[in-house]
Each structure stands twice: as C-alpha cells, then as structure tokens.
C-alpha positions as CSV (number, residue, x, y, z in Angstrom):
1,X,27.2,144.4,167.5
2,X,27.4,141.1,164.6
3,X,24.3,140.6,163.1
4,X,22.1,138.2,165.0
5,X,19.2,135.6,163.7
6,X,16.1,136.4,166.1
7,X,14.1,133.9,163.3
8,X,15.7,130.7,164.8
9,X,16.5,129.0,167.9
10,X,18.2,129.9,170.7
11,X,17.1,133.4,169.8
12,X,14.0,133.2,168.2
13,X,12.6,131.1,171.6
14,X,13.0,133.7,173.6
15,X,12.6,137.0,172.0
16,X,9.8,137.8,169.2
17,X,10.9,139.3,165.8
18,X,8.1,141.2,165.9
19,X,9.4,143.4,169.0
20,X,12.6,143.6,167.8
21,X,11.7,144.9,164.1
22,X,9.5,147.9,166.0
23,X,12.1,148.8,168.1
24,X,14.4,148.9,165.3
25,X,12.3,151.3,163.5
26,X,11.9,153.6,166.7
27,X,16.0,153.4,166.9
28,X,16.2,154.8,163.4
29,X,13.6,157.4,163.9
30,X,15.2,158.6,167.2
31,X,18.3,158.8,165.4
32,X,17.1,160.4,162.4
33,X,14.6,163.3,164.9
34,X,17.2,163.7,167.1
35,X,21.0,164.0,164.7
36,X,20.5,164.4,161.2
37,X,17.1,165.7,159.5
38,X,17.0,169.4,158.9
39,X,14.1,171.9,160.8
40,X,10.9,170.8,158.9
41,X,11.2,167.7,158.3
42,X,10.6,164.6,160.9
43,X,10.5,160.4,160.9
44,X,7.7,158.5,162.6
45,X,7.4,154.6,162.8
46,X,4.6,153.0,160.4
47,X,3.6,149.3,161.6
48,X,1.1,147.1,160.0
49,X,0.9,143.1,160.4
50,X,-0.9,140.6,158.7
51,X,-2.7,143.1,156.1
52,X,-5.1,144.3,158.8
53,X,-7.3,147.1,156.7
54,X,-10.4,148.3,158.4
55,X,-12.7,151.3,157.4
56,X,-14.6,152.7,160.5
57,X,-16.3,156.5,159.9
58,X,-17.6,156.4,163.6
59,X,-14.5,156.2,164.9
60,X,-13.5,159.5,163.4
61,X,-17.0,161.0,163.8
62,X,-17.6,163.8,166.1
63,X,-21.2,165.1,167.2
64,X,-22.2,168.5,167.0
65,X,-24.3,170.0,169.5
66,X,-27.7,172.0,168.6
67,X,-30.2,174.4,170.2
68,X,-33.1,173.4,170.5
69,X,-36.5,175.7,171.1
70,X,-36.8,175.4,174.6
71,X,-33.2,176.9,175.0
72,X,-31.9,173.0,175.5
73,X,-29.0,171.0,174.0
74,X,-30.0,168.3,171.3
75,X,-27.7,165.8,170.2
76,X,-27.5,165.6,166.1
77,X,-27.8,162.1,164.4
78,X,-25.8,161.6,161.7
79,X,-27.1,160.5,159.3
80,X,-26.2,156.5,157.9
81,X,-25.9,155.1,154.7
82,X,-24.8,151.7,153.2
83,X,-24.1,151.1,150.3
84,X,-25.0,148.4,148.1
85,X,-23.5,145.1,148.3
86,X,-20.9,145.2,146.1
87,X,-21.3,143.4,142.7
88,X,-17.4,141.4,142.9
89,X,-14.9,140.7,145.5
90,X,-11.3,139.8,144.6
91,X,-8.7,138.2,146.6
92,X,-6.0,140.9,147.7
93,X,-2.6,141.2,149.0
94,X,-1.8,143.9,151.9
95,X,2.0,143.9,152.9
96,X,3.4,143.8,156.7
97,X,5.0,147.4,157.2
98,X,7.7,148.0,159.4
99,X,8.4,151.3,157.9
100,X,10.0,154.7,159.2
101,X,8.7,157.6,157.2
102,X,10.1,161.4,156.4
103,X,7.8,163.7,156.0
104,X,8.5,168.0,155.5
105,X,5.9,169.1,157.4
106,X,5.9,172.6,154.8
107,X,2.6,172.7,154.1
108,X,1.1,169.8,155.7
109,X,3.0,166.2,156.0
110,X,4.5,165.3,152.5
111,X,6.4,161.8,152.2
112,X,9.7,162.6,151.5
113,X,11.6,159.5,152.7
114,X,10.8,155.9,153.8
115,X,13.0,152.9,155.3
116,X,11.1,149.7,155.1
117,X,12.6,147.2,157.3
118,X,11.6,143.5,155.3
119,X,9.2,141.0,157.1
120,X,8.8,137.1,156.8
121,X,5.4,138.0,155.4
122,X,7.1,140.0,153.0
123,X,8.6,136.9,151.6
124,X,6.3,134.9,151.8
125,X,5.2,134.0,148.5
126,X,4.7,135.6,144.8
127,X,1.9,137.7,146.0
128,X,3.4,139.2,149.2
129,X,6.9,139.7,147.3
130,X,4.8,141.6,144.1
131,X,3.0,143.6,146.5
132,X,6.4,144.6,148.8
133,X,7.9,145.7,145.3
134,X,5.0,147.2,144.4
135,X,5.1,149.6,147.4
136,X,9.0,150.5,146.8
137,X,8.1,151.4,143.2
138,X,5.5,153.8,144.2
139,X,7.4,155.8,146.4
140,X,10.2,155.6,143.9
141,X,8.1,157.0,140.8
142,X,6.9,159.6,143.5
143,X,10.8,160.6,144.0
144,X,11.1,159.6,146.8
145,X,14.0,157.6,148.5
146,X,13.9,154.4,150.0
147,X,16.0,152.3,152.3
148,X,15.1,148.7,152.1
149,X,16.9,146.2,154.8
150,X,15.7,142.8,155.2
151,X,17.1,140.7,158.0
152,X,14.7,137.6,157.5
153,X,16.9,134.0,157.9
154,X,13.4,132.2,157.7
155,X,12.9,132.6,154.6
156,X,14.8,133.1,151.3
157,X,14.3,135.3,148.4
158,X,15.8,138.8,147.2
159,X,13.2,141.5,147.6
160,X,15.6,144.0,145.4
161,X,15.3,141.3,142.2
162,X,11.7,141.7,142.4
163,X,11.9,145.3,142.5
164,X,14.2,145.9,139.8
165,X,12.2,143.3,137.7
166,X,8.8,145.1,138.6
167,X,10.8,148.5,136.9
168,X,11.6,146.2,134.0
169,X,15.3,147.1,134.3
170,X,17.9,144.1,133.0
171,X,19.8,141.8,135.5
172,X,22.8,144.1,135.1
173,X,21.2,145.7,138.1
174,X,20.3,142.2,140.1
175,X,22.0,141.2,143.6
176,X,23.1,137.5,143.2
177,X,20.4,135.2,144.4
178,X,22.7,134.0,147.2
179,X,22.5,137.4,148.4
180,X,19.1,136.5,150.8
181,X,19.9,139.1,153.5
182,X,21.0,142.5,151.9
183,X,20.3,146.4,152.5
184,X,19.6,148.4,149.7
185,X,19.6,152.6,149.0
186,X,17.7,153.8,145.9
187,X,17.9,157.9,145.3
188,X,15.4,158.3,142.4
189,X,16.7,161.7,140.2
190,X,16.1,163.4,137.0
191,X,19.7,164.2,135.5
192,X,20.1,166.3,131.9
193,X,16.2,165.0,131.2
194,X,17.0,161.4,132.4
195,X,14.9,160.0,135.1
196,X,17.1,157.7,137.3
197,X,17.7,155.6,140.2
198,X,21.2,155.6,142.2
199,X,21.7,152.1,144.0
200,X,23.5,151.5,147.3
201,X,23.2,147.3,147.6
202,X,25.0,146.1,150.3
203,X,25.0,142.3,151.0
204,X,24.4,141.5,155.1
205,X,25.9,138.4,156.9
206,X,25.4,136.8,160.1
207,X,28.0,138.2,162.4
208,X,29.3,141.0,160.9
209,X,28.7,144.7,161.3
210,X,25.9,146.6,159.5
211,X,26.8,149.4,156.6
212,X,25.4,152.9,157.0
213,X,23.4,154.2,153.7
214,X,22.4,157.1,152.4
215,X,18.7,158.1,153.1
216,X,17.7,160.3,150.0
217,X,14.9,162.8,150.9
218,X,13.3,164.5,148.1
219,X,13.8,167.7,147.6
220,X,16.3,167.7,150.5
221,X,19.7,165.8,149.5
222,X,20.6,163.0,151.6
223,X,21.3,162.3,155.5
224,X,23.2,159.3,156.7
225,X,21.5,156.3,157.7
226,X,23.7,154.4,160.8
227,X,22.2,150.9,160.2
228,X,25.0,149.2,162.9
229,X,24.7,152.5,165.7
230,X,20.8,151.6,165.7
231,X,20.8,148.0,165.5
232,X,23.6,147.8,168.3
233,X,21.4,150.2,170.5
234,X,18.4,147.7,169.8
235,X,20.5,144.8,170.7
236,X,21.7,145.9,173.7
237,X,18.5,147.1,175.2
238,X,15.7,144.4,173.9
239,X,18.3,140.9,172.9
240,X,19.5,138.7,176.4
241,X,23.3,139.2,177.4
242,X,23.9,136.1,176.1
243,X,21.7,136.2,172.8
C-alpha cells in the first residue's frame, strides 16, 4: 500500500488522523505480540492527545471495611488533605503520544522498547518539538530503543534534527531539512567503553512503500519492525476503497 496523506483533502474529509494513528499502533502491537517478541516480553498501545494530565487519588482509592462493636460493618473515611496553594505556576509543554511500548515483564513491567508514531501537535511549534525530543532522549539515555515515524503532511519540520541537536551531536548526523516525512531507528549501546547510538534514517514519500526497521529492545537484541505489512493492514481495514 503507497503511502497516503490522511492530513488533507479528499482524505482528510472523510477519515480522522486521529483513528488512523491508533489503529496503526494497535497493527504494530499485534504484529509485534503475536510474530516476533520473545516469551517475557509484550507491546501495548500508549495514547495521549492534547497534553491531558490529571491527578485523581479517589479514583484509585479503595475502602476497607471495619468491625464495629455491635458486630456491624463500618465504612472507613479516608482521611483528606490539600495542600497548600502552590507558591508558582509555570507554563508547560505535555506531548501527544501515539506510542507502542515493550516492556519484559521479569520482574514487574520494565520499558524496554518504544515506537512513537509523530503527531501534528508534535510539530507544532518550538515547545512541542523540544518536548517530543525530549522524550526520545530519555528513553535513549535509559538504553532503550526507539522507532520514531512521522507521517504528518500538515506540517513541516524534522523531529530527528531536533533530537540529534538536543544530544548536542554535529550535523554530520542530520536528515536534510527537505526530509519532512522520515522513519528513524536509534539502538543506543555501550561498545569497548563507548556509549553510542546506531541510526537507521529512512526518508518516506507519498506513494511509495514503507521500510521495515530494526526495533532494538534492551537487553534483548533486536526484532524487525514491518512498517508497510502494518500500515497496508491499517489501510485496508479503516481508509475507503477509493482513498
């Protein structure tokens, strides 16, 4: 399946981005579950629009039952308490996720892996690009690999420049700036005492087939990532005939 623009007409009228990006992520995540990650390890979707952070203890809280001396049931209260209001407030930045994370569950969950498919919001603007590299870096000083694809036609800018400028690296490692829609693989590693970063960049165009990358999981090689087996599956389920 060529590579469609669902961020402009005829498309974009009659199928949402939004959709297609989530069912994108659930392709890769049934691929990876079901093919290619090894027994203890497993993918699950991550999606967050518009920087939507909430904290809410009650929704977590559970209520114990008591005795009490008649031989009855009491309800316990928990107790509440509010802090004070807080002496500043600063603007902040929280980046759209459209994410599929590995995790080895030896142990408990541990991040091992993460594919971050690019958003407009992404994009956006200085902020929202800082904070998108930001994120990558994290992982990537954590060891652990990330897949970055952005498919965005609304809006232009090279997420991967702003990453490899956030880890102060020289444009030797820079896509060209016409290089808007792009799929990159970064395998952090530690070679002979070196700390390092191996780079799969891939330039995308409009019509053409997708590449498959290497997803590097730490502490657990690498497994193929089948960007065009996923994206054609999408396609043909959630995009009209004629889209």
């Amino acid at each position: 399946m060529p590579l469609l623009d669902p961020f402009h007409p005829p498309l974009s009228q009659r199928r949402h981005w939004e959709s297609f990006h989530s069912a994108w992520a659930t392709a890769l995540v049934d691929s990876l579950n079901e093919q290619w990650l090894p027994e203890g390890y497993f993918a699950e979707e991550v999606v967050t629009v518009g920087g939507r952070v909430e904290i809410d203890v009650a929704t977590f809280e559970e209520r114990a039952p008591a005795a009490t001396s008649n031989g009855g049931i009491a309800t316990i209260v928990p107790k509440i308490w509010t802090p004070p209001s807080s002496a500043l407030t600063m603007p902040a930045v929280f980046p759209d996720t459209f994410a599929v994370h590995v995790y080895s569950s030896e142990g408990g969950p541990t991040l091992v892996g993460s594919i971050e498919l690019i958003s407009p919001g992404n994009k956006d603007r200085d902020a929202h690009r800082q904070a998108f590299a930001i994120k990558c870096a994290s992982y990537l000083h954590q060891g652990v690999g990330v897949v970055i694809i952005d498919i965005v036609t609304s809006r232009h800018a090279n997420l991967h420049n702003e990453l490899v400028a956030l880890l102060r690296q020289p444009p030797t490692y820079h896509m060209p700036d016409s290089d808007t829609l792009y799929a990159v693989s970064y395998r952090p590693a530690t070679r002979d005492d070196r700390n390092e970063i191996d780079l799969w960049p891939h330039a995308l165009t409009l019509g053409q087939a997708l590449p498959t990358l290497p997803l590097a999981l730490k502490g657990a090689g690498a497994v193929p990532l089948d960007l065009e087996a996923t994206y054609d599956s999408v396609c043909r389920r959630r995009l009209p005939a004629d889209g």
